[in-house]
C-alpha atoms as a printed R data frame, in Angstrom:
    type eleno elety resid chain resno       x       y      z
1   ATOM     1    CA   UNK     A     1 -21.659 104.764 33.419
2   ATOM     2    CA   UNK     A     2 -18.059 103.543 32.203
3   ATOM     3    CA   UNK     A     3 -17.579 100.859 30.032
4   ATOM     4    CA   UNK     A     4 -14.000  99.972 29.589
5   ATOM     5    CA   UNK     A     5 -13.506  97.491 26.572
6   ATOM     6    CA   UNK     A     6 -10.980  94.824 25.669
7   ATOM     7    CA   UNK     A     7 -10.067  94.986 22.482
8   ATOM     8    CA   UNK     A     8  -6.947  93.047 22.045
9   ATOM     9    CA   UNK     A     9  -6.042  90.776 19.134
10  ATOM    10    CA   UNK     A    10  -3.695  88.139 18.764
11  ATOM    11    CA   UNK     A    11  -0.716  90.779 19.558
12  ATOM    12    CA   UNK     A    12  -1.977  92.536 22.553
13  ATOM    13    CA   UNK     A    13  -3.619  95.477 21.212
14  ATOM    14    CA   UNK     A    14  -6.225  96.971 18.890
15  ATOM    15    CA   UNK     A    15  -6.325 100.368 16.718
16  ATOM    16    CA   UNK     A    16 -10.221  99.994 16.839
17  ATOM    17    CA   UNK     A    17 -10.065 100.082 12.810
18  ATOM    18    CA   UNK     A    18 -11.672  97.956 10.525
19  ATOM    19    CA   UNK     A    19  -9.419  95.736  9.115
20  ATOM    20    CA   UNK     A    20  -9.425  92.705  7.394
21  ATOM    21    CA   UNK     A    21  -5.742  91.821  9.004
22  ATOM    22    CA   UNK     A    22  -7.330  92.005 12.833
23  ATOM    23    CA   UNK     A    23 -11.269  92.209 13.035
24  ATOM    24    CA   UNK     A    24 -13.852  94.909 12.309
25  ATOM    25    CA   UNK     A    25 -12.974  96.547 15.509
26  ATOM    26    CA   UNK     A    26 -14.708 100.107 14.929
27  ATOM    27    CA   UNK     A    27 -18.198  98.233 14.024
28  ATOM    28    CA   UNK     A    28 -17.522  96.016 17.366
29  ATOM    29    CA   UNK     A    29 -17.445  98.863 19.687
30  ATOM    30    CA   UNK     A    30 -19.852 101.390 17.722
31  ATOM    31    CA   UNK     A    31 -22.542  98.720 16.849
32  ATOM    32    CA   UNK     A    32 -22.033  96.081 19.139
33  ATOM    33    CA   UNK     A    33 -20.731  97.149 22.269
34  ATOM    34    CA   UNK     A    34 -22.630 100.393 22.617
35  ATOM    35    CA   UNK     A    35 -26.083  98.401 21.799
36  ATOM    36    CA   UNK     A    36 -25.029  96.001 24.762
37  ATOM    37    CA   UNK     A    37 -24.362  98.601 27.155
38  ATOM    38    CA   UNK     A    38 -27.394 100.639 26.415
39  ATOM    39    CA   UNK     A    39 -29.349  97.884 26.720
40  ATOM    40    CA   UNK     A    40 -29.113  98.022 30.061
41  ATOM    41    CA   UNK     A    41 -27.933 101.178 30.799
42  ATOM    42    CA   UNK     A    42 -29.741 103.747 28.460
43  ATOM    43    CA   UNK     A    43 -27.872 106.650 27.543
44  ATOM    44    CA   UNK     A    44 -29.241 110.144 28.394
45  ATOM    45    CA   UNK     A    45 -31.790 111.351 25.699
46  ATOM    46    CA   UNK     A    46 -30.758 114.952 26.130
47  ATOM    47    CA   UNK     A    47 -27.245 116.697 26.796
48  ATOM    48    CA   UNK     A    48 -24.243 114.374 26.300
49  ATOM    49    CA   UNK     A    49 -25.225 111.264 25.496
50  ATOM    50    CA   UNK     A    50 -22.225 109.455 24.552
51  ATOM    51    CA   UNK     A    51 -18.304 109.873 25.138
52  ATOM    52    CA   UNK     A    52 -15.723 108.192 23.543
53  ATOM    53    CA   UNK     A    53 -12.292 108.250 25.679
54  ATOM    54    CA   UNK     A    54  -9.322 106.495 25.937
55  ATOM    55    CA   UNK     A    55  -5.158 106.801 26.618
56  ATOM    56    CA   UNK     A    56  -2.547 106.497 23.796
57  ATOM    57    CA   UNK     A    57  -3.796 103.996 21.529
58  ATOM    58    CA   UNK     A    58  -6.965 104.306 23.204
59  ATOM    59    CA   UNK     A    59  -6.671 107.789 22.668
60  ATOM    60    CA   UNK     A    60  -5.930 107.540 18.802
61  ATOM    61    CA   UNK     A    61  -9.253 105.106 19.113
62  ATOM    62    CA   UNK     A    62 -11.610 107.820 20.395
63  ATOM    63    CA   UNK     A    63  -9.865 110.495 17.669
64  ATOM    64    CA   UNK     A    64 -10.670 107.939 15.053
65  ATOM    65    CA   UNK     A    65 -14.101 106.774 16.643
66  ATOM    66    CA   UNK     A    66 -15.324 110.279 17.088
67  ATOM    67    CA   UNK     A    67 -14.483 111.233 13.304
68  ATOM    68    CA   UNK     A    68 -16.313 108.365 12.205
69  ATOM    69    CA   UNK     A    69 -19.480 108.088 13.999
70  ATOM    70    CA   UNK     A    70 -20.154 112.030 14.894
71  ATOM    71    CA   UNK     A    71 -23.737 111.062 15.442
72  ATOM    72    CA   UNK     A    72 -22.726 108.215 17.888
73  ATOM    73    CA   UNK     A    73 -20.311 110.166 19.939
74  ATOM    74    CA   UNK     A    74 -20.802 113.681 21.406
75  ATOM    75    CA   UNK     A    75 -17.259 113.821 23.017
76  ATOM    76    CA   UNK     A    76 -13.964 112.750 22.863
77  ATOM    77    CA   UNK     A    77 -11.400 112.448 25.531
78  ATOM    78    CA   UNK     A    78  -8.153 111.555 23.970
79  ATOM    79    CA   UNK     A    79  -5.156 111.294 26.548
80  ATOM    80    CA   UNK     A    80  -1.502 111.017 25.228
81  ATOM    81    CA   UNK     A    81  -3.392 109.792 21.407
82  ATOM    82    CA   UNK     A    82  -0.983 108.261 18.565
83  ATOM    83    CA   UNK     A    83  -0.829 110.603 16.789
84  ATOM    84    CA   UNK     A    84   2.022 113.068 14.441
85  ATOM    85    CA   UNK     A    85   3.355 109.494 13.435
86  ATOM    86    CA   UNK     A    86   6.589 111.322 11.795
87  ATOM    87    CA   UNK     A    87   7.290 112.246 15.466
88  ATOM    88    CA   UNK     A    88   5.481 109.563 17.156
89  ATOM    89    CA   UNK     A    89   6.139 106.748 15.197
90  ATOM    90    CA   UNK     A    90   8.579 106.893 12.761
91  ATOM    91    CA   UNK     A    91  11.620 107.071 15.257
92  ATOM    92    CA   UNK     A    92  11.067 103.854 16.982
93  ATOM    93    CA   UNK     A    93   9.893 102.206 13.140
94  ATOM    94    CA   UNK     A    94  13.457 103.250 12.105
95  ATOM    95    CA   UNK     A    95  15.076 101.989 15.078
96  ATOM    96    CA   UNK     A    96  17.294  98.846 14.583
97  ATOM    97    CA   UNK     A    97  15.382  96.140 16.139
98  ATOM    98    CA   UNK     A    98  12.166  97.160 13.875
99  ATOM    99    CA   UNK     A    99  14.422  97.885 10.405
100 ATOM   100    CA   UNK     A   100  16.745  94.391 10.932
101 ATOM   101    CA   UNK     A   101  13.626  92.082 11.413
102 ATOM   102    CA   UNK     A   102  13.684  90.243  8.386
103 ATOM   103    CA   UNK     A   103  10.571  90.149  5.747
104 ATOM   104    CA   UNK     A   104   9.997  86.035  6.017
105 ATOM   105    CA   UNK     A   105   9.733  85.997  9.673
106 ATOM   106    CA   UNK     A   106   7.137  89.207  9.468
107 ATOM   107    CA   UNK     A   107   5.129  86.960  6.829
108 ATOM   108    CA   UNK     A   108   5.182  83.921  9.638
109 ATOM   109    CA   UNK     A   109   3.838  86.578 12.222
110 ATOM   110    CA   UNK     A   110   1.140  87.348 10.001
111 ATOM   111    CA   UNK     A   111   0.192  84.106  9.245
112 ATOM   112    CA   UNK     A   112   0.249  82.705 13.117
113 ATOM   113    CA   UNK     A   113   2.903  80.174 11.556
114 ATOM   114    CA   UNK     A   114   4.887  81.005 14.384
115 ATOM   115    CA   UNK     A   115   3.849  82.062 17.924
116 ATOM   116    CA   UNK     A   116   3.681  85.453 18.623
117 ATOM   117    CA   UNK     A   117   7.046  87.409 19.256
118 ATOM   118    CA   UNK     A   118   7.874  88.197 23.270
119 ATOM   119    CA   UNK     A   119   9.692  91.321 21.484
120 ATOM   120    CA   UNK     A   120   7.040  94.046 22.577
121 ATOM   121    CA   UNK     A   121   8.330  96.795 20.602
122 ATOM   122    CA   UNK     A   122   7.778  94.699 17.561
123 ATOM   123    CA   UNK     A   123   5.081  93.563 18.285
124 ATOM   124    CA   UNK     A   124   2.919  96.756 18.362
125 ATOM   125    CA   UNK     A   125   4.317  97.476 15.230
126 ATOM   126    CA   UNK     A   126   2.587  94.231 13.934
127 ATOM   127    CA   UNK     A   127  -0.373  95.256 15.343
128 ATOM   128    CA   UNK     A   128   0.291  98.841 13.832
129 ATOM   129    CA   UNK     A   129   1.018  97.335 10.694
130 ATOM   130    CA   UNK     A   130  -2.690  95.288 10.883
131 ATOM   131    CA   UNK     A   131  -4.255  98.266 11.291
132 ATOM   132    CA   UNK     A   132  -2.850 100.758  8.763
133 ATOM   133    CA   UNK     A   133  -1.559  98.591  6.042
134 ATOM   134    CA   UNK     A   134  -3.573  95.074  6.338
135 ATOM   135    CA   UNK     A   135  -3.495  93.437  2.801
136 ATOM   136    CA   UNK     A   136  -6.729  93.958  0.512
137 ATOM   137    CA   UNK     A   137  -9.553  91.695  1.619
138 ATOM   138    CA   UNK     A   138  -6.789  89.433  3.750
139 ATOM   139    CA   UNK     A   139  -8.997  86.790  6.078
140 ATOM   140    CA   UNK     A   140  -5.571  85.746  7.828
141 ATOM   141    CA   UNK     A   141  -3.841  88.809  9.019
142 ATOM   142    CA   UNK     A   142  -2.122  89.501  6.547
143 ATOM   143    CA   UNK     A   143  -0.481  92.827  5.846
144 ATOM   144    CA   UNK     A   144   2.385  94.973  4.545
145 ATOM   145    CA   UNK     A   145   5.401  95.464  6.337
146 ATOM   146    CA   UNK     A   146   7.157  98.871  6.527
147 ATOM   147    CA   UNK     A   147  10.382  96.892  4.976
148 ATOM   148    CA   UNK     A   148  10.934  95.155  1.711
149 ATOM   149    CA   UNK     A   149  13.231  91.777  2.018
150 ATOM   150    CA   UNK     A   150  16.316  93.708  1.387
151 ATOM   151    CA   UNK     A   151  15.690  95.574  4.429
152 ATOM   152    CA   UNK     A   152  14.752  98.858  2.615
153 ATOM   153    CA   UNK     A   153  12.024 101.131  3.867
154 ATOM   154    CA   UNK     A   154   8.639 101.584  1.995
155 ATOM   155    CA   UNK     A   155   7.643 105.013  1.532
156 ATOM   156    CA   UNK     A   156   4.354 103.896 -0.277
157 ATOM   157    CA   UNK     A   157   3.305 101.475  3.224
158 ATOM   158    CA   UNK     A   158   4.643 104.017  5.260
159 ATOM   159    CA   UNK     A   159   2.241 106.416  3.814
160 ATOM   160    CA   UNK     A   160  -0.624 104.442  4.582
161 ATOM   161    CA   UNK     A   161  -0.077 104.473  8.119
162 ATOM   162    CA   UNK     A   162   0.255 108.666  7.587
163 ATOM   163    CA   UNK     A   163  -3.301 108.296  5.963
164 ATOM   164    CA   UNK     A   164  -4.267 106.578  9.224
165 ATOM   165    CA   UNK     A   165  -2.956 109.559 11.498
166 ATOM   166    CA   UNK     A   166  -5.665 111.638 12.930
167 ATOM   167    CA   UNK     A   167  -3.525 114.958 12.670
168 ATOM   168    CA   UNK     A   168  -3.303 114.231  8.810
169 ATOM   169    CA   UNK     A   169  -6.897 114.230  8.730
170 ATOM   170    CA   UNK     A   170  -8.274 116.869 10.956
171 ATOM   171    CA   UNK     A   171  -4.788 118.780  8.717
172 ATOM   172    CA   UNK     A   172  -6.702 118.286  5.527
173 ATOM   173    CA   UNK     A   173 -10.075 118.597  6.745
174 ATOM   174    CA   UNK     A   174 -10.580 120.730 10.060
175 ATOM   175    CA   UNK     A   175 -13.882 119.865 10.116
176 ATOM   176    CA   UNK     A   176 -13.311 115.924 10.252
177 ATOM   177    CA   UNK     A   177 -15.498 116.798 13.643
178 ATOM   178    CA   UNK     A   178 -19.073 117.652 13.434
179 ATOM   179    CA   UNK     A   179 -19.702 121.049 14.785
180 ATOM   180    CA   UNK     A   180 -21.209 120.115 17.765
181 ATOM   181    CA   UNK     A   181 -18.580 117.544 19.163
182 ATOM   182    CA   UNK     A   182 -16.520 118.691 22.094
183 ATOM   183    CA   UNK     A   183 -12.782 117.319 21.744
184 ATOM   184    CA   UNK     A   184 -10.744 117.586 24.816
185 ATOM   185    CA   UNK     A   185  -6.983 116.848 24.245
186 ATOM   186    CA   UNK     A   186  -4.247 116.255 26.227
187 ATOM   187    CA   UNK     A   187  -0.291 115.134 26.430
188 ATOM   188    CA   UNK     A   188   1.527 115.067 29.340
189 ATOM   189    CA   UNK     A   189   4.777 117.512 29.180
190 ATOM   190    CA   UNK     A   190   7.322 114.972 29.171
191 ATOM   191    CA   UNK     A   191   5.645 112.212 27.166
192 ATOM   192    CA   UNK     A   192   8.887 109.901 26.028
193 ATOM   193    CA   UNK     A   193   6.509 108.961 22.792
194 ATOM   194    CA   UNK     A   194   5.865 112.895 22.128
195 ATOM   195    CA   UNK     A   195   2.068 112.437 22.422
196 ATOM   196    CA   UNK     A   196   1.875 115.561 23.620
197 ATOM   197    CA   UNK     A   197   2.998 117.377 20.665
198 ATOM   198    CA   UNK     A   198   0.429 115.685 18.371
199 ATOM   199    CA   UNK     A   199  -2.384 116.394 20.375
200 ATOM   200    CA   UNK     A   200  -1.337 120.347 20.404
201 ATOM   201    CA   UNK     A   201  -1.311 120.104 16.538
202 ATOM   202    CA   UNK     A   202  -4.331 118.288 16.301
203 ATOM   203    CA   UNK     A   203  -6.029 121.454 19.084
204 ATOM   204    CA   UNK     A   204  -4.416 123.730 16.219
205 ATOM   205    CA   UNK     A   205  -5.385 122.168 13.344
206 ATOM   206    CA   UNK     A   206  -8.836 122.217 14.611
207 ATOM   207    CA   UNK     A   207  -8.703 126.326 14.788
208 ATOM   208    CA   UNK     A   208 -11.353 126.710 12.324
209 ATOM   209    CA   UNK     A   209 -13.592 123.667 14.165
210 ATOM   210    CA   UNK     A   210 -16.741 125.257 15.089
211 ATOM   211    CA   UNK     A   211 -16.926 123.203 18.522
212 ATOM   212    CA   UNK     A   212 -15.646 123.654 21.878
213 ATOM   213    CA   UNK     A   213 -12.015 121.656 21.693
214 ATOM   214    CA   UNK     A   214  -8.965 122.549 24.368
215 ATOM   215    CA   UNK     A   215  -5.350 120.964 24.976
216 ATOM   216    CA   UNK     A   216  -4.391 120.456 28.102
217 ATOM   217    CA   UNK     A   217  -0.462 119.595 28.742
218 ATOM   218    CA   UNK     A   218  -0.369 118.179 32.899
219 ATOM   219    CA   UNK     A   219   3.572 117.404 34.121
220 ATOM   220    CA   UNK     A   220   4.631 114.157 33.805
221 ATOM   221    CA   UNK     A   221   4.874 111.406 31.712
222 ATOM   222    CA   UNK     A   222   3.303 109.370 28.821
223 ATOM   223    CA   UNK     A   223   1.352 106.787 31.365
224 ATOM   224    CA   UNK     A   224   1.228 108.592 34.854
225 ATOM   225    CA   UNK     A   225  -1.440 109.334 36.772
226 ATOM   226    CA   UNK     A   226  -4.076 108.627 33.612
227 ATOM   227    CA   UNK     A   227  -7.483 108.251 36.046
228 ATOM   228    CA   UNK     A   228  -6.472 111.806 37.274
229 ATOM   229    CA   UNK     A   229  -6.178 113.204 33.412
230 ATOM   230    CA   UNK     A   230  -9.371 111.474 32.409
231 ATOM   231    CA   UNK     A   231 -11.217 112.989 35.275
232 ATOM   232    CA   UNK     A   232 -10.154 116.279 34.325
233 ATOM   233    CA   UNK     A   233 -11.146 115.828 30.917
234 ATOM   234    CA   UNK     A   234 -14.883 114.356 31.561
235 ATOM   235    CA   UNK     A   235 -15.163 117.117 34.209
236 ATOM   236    CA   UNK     A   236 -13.681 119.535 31.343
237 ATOM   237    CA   UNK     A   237 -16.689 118.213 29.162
238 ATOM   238    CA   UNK     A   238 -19.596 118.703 31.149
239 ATOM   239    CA   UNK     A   239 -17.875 122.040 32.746
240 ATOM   240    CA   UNK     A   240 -18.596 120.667 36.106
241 ATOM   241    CA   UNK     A   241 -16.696 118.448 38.356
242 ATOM   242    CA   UNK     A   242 -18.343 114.891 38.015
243 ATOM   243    CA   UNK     A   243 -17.229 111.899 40.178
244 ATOM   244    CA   UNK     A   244 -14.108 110.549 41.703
245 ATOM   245    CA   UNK     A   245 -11.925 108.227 39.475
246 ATOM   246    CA   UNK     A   246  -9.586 107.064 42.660
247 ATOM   247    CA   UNK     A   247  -9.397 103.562 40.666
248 ATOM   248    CA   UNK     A   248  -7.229 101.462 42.604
C-alpha cells in the first residue's frame, strides 16, 4: 500500500514541519494521515511496518519525518532530498531575483495581502522561509526573510534554515536515526540542484549509524525517471524486488 499525500500550502509546497507560518504539517501526516490509512489498510505487525519516502522536498520530508518519529517509521527512502543547503540552497537564495525582492512586498506575501507571486523560484523560497524561519507563535504566516530592507543578507535567519538541514543534524548527531531504521539515499549524478552531493554526505555522516543505510547515485538528472529510483530503493529495503511502479 502507497499513500501519496498532498501537502501543499498557500505557495505550492510543504516542508512537512511544524510551523506556525504554514500548518502543523509533521503531526498531519504522522498522526493524522497514517491513522486514516491504517484504518483501513493495517500496517504489517511484524517486519517493516512503515516507510516514509519521497523526492526532493519530499525527500528532505522523509529525512526529517524519519528523525522525528523513529518509532513510526522503519524506513526512509529519500530521492534527490534538500539537503547541504550551503550547496543546495544558498546559490539560488543569493541569486538576484531572490536578493532584489524587496522586504515590504515579502511582508504582503506573508500576510496574503497580495496574491501569491507567479515567480516560482521565489516562491519556494517563501515556502522555505515558512518552514525554517516562521515568526514565534505567528497564526498568519508570518516569517523572517533571508534579507533585511536594505537588501542585506541575514546570517542569523540564514542559520535557522542550516538548523533545519538534515546533514547538519545527522553531522552533529550520527545517531539522529534509531539503530534499527534502514535509510536508503540517493541523488542522481547530474542533479542541477546538487542533491546528490548532500545525500552522499548525509550516507557519510551516518558512518557510525548502527543501521543498514546506502547511497545510490543513478545517471541523470534531479527529476528523471523518479518511479524507477523509488522502486529501486523499496526493493533496496526489503532486499527483494517488490512490485512494478510503471506509473503512467
Amino acid at each position: 500500500m502507497i499513500a501519496v499525500i498532498d501537502g501543499r500550502n498557500r505557495w505550492g509546497g510543504s516542508q512537512y514541519l511544524n510551523s506556525p507560518a504554514q500548518g502543523n504539517y509533521a503531526d498531519f501526516v504522522c498522526d493524522e494521515v497514517v491513522a486514516q490509512v491504517e484504518a483501513k489498510y493495517p500496517a504489517p505487525t511484524n517486519g517493516i511496518r512503515r516507510i516514509v519516502a519521497g523526492h526532493s522536498s519530499g525527500g528532505f520530508d522523509g529525512l526529517r519525518l524519519g528523525m522525528a518519529r523513529p518509532k513510526l517509521f522503519d524506513a526512509v527512502v529519500a530521492l534527490s532530498p534538500d539537503s547541504d543547503f550551503p550547496t543546495s540552497h544558498l546559490p539560488f537564495a543569493k541569486a538576484e531575483g531572490i536578493a532584489k525582492v524587496s522586504l515590504k512586498d515579502i511582508e504582503k506575501q506573508a500576510k496574503g495581502a497580495v496574491p501569491v507571486t507567479t515567480d516560482e523560484e521565489l516562491k519556494y523560497h517563501l515556502a522555505l522561509s515558512a518552514a525554517y524561519a516562521p515568526r514565534r507563535r505567528s497564526t498568519s504566516g508570518g516569517f523572517e526573510w533571508l534579507y533585511d530592507a536594505k537588501g542585506k543578507f541575514r546570517e542569523k535567519i540564514w542559520q535557522r534554515w542550516l538548523d533545519n538541514d538534515p546533514l547538519t543534524i545527522v553531522t552533529k548527531n550520527p545517531r539522529a536515526f534509531a539503530a534499527n531504521q534502514i535509510v536508503y539515499l540517493e541523488g542522481a549524478a547530474q542533479d542541477e540542484y546538487f542533491a546528490n552531493i548532500g545525500a552522499r554526505k548525509i550516507n557519510e555522516a551516518l558512518s557510525k549509524f548502527a543501521g543498514r543505510h546506502v547511497f545510490y547515485e543513478p545517471p541523470g538528472r534531479h527529476s528523471d525517471r523518479v518511479p524507477e529510483r523509488l522502486q529501486r530503493g523499496l526493493d533496496w529495503v526489503f532486499e527483494k524486488p517488490l512490485f512494478d511502479l510503471n506509473w503512467k
